[in-house]
N, C-alpha and C positions, 0 to 999 in steps of 0.2 A: 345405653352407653354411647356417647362419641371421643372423640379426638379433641382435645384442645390442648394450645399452647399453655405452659403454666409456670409461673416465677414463682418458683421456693425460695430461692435466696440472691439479695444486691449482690450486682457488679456483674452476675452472672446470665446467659440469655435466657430465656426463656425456651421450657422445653416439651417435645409433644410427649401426651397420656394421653389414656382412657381417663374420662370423668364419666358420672353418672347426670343422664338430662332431667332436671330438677324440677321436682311436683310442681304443677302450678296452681299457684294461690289464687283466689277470690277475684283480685282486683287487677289480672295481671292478664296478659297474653303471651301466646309465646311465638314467635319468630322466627323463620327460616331464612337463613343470610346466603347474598350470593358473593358477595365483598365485605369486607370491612378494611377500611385505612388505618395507616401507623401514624402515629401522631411521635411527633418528637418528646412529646410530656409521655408519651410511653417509654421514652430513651430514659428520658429525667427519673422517670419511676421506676427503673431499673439499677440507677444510679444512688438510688437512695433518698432523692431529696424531696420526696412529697412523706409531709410530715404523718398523715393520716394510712398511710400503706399500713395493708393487713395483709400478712406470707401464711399461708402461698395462697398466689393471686392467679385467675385467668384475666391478663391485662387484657387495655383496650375501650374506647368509647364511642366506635364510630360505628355506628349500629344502622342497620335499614334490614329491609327483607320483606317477605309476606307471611300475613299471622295466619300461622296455622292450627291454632287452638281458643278458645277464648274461655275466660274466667266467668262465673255466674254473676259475678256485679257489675262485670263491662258492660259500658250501654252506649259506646262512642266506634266501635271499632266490629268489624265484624271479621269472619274466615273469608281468607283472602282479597281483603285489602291491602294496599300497600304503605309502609309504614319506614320512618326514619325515628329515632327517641333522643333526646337531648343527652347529655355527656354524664347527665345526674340525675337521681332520683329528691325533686322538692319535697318537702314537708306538707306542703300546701294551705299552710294556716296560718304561718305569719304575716308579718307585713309586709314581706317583700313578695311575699307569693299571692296576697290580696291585692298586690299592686300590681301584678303584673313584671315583677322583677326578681321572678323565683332564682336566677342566674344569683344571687347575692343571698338566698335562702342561708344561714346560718345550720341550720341541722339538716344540709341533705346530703346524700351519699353519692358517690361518684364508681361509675364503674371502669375496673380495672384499676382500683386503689383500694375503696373499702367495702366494695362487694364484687363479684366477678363478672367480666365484660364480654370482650367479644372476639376472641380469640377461638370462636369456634362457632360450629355452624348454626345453632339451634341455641336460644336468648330466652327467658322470659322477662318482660317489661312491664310494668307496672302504668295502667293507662292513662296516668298524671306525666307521663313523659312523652307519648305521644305524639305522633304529631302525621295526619295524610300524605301521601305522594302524588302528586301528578300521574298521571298514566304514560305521558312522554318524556318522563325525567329518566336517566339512565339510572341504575344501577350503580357505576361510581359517583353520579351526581348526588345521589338518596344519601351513600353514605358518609359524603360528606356535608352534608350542611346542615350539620350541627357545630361540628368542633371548626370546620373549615370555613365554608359560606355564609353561613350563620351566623358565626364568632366576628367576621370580617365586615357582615354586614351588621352587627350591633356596635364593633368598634366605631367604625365610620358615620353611620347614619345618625344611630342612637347618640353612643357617648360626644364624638366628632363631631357634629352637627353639621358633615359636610357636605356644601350646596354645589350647585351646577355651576361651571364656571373658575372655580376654586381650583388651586394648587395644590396637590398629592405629591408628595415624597414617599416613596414604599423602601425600606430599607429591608434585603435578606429577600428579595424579590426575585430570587432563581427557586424558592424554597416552596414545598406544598404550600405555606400558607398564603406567602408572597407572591408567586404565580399568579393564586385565584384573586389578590387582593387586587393586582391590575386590574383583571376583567370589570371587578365589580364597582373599582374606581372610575373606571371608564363608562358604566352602566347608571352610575352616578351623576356623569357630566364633567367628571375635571377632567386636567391636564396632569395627565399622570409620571412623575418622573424614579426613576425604578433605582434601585441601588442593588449592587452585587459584588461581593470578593470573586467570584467566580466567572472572568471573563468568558468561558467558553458558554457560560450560561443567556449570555446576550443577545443572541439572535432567538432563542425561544423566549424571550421575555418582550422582544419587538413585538414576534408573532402573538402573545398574550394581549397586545394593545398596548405596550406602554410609549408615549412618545419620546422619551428620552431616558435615554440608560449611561450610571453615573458608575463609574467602579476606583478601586487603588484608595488610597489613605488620603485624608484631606479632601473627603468628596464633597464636600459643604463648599468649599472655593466652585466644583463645578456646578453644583447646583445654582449658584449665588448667578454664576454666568449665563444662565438659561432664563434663571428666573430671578431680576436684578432685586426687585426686593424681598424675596425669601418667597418661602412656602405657607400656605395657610396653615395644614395639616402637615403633622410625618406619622406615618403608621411604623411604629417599632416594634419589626418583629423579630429584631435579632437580640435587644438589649445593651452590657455593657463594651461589647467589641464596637458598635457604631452608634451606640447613643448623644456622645456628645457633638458629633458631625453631625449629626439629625437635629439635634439640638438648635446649632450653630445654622442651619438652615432655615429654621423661621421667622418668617416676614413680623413688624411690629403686629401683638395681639393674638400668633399665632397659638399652633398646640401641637403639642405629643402626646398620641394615644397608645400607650403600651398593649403589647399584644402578648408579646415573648421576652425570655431570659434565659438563652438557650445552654449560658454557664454558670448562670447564678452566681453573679458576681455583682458587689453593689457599682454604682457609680459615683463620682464627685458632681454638684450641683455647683454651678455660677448665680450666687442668688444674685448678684448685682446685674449679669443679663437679664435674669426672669424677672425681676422687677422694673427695670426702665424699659423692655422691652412692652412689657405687659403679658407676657405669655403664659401660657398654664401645662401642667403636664397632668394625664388621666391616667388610672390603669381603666381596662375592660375584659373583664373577665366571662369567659365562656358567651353559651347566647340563650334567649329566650324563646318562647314557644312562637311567638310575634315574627322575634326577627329572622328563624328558623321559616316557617313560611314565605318568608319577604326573598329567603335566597331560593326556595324552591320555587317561588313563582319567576324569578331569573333566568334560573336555571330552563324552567317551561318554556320561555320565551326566545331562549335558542343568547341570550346574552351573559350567562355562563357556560362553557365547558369544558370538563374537569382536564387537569392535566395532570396526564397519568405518566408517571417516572417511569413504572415498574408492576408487575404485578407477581406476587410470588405466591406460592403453596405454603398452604400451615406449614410444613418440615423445614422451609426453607426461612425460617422467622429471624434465624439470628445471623443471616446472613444478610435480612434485608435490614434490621439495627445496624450493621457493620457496614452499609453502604449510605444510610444514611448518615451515622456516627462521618465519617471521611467526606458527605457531600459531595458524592459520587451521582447522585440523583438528581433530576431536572425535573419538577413537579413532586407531586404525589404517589409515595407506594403502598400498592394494596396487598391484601394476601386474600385470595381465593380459592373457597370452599367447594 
């Protein structure tokens, strides 16, 4: 038996039990966590609005640890390697998982939605998820770059195609994912310019690297003034609270790569921008095995590191929702096992 967090039912927080540590199958390992991070789609999935939630859940996707057991058909992973797993479990058959683009896998599962995640210390993962550590990566580094570094670096690199030299617009830039999305902008090569409702959030977002930090309503005027003909890129990771100022900041030919929607709320579209501008807008959803390595070799390199809001205890779970829920945090909060 352990402890973990566990969501019986929406709107309400999630709460600690005894669960029992679950047989491991064939194909799987199992996991000893020393962090795992909250992710705001933990908030959302609490809220109700991931459509595939199955209750009661141990939420949560940001997994690392060292395997402490191994299944008879693992042939990739041994005892006591160091391990991070992607935010899902791919199918691995189709065509997106053939391609190397299991993130868009149509039949895989997600933990801490429709199978149970990592709200506790002890995981089994399936070794199509995967993926080695570094030896010098931290601990909160391992567990985020999947949902986090990961996610940031498949938006930008992958979906974005963003080059050295380029204009970054990061909006919701005081935020775990914002934070790191500086760094990695910067790691990139651009000119990163940071967006925030959260003036106090400013000087830690200097400190993240960002060269210029925009904040207040109609932050598109200040961006326009930094950077006269717009931005190449805007990484949205807040959605419909500052999409159309992010919008409104792309230079002709630019783009918005969606990351986040943090109230799920739709937006209104300018088609008569988007078209004489020539711009485009993406979503990017989750990250791959690919781009998951690409943030931990980053990370290895000493050109990410994590920035940690907070770290709380399993008991303390819905205390760290309530702090995040008010944007009371600067970075990323973990809970520690």
């Amino acid at each position: 038996m352990q402890k973990a967090a566990v969501l019986t039912k929406t709107k309400e927080y999630p709460r600690v039990q005894e669960i029992e540590i679950e047989p491991l199958r064939e194909d799987e390992v199992q996991v000893e966590q020393i962090e795992t991070g909250i992710c705001y789609r933990d908030i959302l999935t609490m809220e109700g609005f991931m459509p595939r939630l199955v209750l009661p859940i141990v939420p949560g996707h940001e997994i690392s640890g060292t395997v402490r057991k191994v299944g008879p058909k693992v042939t990739k992973f041994k005892v006591g390697d160091r391990v991070t797993s992607l935010i899902y479990v791919p199918c691995g058959v189709c065509e997106y998982c053939r391609s190397g683009r299991e993130n868009l896998c149509r039949d895989k599962k997600t933990f801490g939605e429709n199978m149970n995640g990592a709200y506790r210390k002890y995981i089994n993962i399936p070794e199509i998820s995967l993926v080695k550590v570094p030896q010098n990566v931290s601990p909160e580094a391992a567990a985020i770059a999947a949902c986090v570094t990961g996610m940031v670096v498949q938006a930008l690199d992958v979906v974005g195609g963003l080059r050295e030299g380029q204009t970054l617009l990061i909006t919701g830039a005081g935020g775990g994912v914002g934070s790191h999305a500086v760094q990695i902008g910067k790691a990139l090569g651009a000119t990163v310019i940071a967006e925030t409702s959260s003036e106090w959030k400013s000087e830690g977002i200097r400190k993240a690297g960002a060269d210029f930090v925009v904040s207040g309503s109609d932050f598109s005027k200040k961006v326009k003034e930094i950077s006269k003909e717009g931005v190449d890129i805007v990484l949205e990771t807040v959605g419909s609270p500052t999409f159309m100022d992010g919008f409104r900041s792309l230079k002709f030919g630019g783009r918005v790569v969606v990351v986040g929607n943090v109230d799920v709320n739709p937006v209104s579209l300018p088609l008569g921008n988007l078209i004489l501008k020539g711009n485009s807008i993406a979503g990017s959803v989750s990250s791959t095995k690919k781009s998951v390595e690409k943030a931990l070799k980053l990370s290895s390199e000493g050109k990410i590191t994590p920035v940690v809001g907070k770290v709380y205890s399993l008991e303390e779970v819905g205390e760290a929702y309530r702090a995040m829920k008010n944007r009371e945090l600067f970075g990323k909060a973990y809970i520690k096992f």
